[in-house]
KOLDO-16956 format. One record per residue (C-alpha): x, y, z. Coordinates in steps of 0.1 Angstrom, whole numbers. Each point is the difference from the previous one (the first is absolute). Layout:
<lodrens>
[[X; Y; Z]]
...
</lodrens>
This chain:
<lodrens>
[[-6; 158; -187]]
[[-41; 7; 0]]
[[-17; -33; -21]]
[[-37; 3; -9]]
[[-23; -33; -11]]
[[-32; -9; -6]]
[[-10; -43; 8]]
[[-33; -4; -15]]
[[-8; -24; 38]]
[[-21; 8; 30]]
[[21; -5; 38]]
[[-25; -29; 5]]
[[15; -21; -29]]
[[32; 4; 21]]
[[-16; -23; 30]]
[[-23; -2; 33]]
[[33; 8; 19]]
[[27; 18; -14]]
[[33; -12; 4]]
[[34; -7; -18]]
[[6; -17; -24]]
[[-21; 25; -25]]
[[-9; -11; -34]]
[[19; 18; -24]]
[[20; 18; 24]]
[[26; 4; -27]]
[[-27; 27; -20]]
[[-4; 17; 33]]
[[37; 12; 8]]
[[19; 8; -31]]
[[36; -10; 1]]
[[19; 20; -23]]
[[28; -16; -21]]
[[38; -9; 17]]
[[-17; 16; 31]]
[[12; -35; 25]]
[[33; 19; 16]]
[[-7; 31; 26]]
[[19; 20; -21]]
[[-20; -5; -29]]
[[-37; -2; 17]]
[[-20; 31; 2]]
[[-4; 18; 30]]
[[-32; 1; 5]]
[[-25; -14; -23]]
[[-41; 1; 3]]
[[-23; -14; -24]]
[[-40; 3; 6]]
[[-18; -26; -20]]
[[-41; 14; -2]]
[[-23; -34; 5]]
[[-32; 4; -21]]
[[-18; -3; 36]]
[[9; 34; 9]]
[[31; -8; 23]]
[[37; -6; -9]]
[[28; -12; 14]]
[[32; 19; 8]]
[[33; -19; -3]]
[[30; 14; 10]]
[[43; -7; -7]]
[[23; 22; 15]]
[[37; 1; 9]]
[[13; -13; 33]]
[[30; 23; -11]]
[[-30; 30; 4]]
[[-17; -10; 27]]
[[-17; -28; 21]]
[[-32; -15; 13]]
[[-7; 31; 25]]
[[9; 25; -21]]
[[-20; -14; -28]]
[[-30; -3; 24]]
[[0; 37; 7]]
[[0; 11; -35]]
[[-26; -22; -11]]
[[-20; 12; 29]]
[[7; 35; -5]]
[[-9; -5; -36]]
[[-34; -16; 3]]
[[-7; 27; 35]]
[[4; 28; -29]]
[[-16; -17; -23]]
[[-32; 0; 18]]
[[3; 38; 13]]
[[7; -18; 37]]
[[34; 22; -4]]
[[17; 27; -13]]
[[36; -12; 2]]
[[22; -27; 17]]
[[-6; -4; 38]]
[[36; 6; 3]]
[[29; 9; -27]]
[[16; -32; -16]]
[[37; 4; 15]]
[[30; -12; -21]]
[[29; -1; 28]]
[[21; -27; -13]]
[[28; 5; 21]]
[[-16; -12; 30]]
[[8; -31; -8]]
[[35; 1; -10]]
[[32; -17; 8]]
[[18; 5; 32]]
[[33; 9; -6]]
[[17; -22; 7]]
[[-24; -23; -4]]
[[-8; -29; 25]]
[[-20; -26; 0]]
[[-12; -11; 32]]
[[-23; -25; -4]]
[[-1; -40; -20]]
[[-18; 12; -30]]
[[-11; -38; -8]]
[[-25; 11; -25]]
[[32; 11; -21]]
[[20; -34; 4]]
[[14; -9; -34]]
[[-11; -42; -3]]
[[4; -18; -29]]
[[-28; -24; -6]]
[[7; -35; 3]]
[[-34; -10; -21]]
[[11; 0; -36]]
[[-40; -6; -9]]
[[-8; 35; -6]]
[[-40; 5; -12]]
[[-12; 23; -27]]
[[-37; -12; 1]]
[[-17; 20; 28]]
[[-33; 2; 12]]
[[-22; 30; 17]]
[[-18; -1; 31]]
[[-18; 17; 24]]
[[-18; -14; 33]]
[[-24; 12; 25]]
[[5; 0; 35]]
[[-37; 9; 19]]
[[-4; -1; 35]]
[[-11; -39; 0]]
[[35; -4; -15]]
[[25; 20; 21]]
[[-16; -11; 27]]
[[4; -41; -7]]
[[36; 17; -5]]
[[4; 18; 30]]
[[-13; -34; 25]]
[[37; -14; -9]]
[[14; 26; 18]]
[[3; 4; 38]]
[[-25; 21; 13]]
[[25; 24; 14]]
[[16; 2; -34]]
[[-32; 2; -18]]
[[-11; 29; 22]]
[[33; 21; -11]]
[[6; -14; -37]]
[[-14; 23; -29]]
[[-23; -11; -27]]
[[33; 4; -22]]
[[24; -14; 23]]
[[-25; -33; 1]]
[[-8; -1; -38]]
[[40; 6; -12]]
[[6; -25; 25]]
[[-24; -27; -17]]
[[6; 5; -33]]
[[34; 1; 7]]
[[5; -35; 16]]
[[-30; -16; -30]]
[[18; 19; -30]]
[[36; -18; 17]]
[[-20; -39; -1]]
[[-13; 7; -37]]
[[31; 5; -13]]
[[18; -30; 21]]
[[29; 21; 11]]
[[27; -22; 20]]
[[0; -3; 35]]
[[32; 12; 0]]
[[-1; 30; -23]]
[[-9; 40; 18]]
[[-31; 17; -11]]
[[-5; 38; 2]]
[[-33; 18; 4]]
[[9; 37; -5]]
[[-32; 24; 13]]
[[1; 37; -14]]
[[1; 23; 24]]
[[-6; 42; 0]]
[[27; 13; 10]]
[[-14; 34; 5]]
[[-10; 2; 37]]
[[34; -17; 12]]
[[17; 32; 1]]
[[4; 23; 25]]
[[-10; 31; -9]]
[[-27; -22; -24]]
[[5; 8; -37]]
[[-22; 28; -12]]
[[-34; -9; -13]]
[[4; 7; -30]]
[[30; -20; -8]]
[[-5; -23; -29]]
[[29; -17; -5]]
[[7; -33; 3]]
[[5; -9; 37]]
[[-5; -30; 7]]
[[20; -34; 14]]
[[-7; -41; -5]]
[[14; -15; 33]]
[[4; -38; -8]]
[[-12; -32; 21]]
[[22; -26; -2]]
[[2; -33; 9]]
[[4; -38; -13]]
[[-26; -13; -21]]
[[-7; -31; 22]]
[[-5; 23; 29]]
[[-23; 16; -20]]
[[-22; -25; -10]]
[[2; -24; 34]]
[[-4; 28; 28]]
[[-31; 15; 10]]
[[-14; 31; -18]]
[[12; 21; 29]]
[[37; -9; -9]]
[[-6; 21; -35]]
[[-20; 28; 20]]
[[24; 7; 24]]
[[28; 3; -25]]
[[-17; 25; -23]]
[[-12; 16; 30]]
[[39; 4; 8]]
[[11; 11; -32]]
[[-25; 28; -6]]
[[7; 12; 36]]
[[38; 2; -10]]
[[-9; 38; -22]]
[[13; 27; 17]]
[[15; 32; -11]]
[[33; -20; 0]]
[[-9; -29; -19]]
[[-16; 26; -28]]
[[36; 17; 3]]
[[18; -35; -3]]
[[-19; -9; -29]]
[[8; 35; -19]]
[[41; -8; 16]]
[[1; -36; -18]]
[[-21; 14; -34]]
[[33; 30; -2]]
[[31; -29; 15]]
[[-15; -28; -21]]
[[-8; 14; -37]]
[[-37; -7; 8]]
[[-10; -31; 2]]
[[-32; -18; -5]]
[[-17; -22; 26]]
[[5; -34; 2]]
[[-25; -18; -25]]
[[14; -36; 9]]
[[-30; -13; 18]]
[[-14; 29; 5]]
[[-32; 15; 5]]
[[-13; 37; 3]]
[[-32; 17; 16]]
[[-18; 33; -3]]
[[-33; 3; 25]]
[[-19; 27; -20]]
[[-30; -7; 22]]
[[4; 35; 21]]
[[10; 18; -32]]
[[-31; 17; -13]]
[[-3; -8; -35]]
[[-34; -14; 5]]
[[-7; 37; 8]]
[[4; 12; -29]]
[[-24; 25; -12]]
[[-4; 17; -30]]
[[-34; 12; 1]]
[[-13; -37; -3]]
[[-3; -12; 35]]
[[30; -21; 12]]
[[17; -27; -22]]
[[-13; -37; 2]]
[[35; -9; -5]]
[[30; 15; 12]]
[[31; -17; 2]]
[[28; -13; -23]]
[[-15; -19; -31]]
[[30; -29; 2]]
[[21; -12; 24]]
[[38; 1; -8]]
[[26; 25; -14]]
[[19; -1; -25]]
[[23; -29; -4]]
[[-11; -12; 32]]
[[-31; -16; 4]]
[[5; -8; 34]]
[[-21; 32; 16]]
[[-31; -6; 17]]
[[-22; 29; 10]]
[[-27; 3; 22]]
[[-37; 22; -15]]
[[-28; 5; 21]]
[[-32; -13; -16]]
[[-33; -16; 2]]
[[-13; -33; -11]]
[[-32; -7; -20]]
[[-21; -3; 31]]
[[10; 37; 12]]
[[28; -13; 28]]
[[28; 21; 1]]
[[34; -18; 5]]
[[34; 0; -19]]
[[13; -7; -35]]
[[31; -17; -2]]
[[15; 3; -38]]
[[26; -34; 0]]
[[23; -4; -35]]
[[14; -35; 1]]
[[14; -24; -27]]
[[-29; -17; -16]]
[[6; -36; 10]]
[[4; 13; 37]]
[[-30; 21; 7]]
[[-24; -27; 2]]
[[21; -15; 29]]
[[-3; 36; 15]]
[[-40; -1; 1]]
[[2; -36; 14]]
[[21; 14; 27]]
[[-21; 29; 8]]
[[-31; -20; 1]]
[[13; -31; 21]]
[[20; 22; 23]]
[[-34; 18; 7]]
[[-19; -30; 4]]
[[23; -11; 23]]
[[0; 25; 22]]
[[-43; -2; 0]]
[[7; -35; 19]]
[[22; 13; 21]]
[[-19; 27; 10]]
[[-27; -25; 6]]
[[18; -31; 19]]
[[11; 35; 25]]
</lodrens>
């Protein structure tokens, strides 16, 4: 589905520094009728909205039952290469090959899928009021985060490993999960290079796996950062051609089932992704990245956008979707953690 508008605003009215949540986001993206289910959403659907400036924005939906993040990247930049006479045709040929990543028969699952644990939630509070965020993360910021850690740990810790870990352990304190309760941080994870030979290049399925860290709330919040960093350092490390193929085993043994959503959280780190690339004969896009955080039903999905501040820095949106009452706790977290670790950093 192709959409065509016209807003009658310039990109400056949008901000200094672009970043979700956009005003009237709801005009950008059309959402057609009875379209919630996969089976009833589009595949694909693009909607270019003109600005009266000269630039427009490009807002995309599309099918996970299609496609995924990766293969959607090399369309779109395929698209916009053609589009401004860079290229003729796709750098390679989009390649459908579903059955690489079927069942084994029989199939066997060799790994503790705890992403896929079926919980009941013991918190009968359930919010409907929720509230969108998104937060930068400069260099003066990661690095009052990164003085918590050990320097050896700092030295071999991503950006993303120390940023999930972080968020993870304020989001936990907002929402005053019990000590005794497990928390899950679930990190998306390509699944593409894991195999051996590596899928083909143009493979644009969806292949991909969310590994969950888990561990008790009070652990959590009371250990040092480097607690949370090493276990999403573990369970990212655990995706191998195997796990890929125990994942596809349970979906065909167990009917499918979705991830755990009890306490749950999921990330996407778009920062390497290349949507800020995007060219269409306009120069790159000022924004490139997903325009909310969440998906679906499930709010809980934080994803990580490379941008830049109003005073040029270049650093990291994190886009946050929290129940209302909560996410003001979250900001106070973020901030006092920081500031704490600026003393720290200083008494050392």
């Amino acid at each position: 589905m192709f959409i065509e508008a016209d807003a009658d605003v310039t990109l400056d009215q949008f901000g200094d520094a672009l970043k979700p949540p956009f005003p009237c986001f709801q005009e950008l993206l059309y959402q057609p009728p009875g379209s919630d289910g996969i089976t009833d959403a589009p595949i694909f659907l693009i909607q270019v909205t003109r600005l009266k400036c000269g630039g427009f924005i490009l807002a995309i939906r599309f099918n996970h039952v299609m496609v995924d993040g990766v293969g959607l990247i090399h369309f779109t930049l395929t698209v916009a290469g053609i589009a401004r006479g860079a290229m003729k045709e796709p750098p390679f040929q989009p390649v459908w090959s579903r059955e690489l990543l079927f069942a084994r028969d029989p199939p066997r699952v060799t790994f503790n899928h705890r992403e896929y644990e079926q919980l009941t939630d013991s918190n009968d509070a359930v919010s409907t009021d929720f509230e969108q965020r998104s937060f930068f993360f400069g260099p003066t910021e990661t690095a009052s985060i990164r003085a918590l850690l050990p320097r050896d740990l700092d030295q071999r810790a991503t950006t993303f490993e120390v940023l999930t870990s972080y968020v993870w352990r304020c989001r936990t304190k907002a929402l005053q999960i019990p000590p005794n309760e497990d928390v899950r941080m679930m990190c998306i994870v390509d699944a593409r290079g894991k195999f051996d030979p590596p899928f083909p290049a143009g493979f644009y399925g969806s292949c991909f796996a969310f590994p969950a860290a888990v561990t008790g709330a009070g652990d959590l919040c009371e250990k040092p950062l480097e607690y949370a960093v090493q276990l999403i350092q573990k369970a990212r490390g655990e995706v191998s051609e195997e796990y890929i193929d125990s994942v596809v085993d349970l979906m065909a043994s167990e009917g499918r089932p979705l991830f755990t959503v009890v306490r749950s959280c999921l990330v996407l780190d778009t920062t390497e992704a290349g949507f800020r690339n995007l060219d269409f004969g306009w120069g790159n896009a000022l924004y490139g990245g997903m325009a909310v955080a969440g998906a679906g039903a499930f709010p809980a999905v934080n994803f990580h956008v490379p941008s830049q501040n109003a005073k040029g820095e270049e650093g990291i949106l994190v886009l946050i979707c929290l129940p209302s009452q909560v996410m003001k706790a979250f900001a106070k977290e973020l901030d006092h953690n920081m500031h704490a670790s600026e003393a720290t950093s200083l008494i050392n």
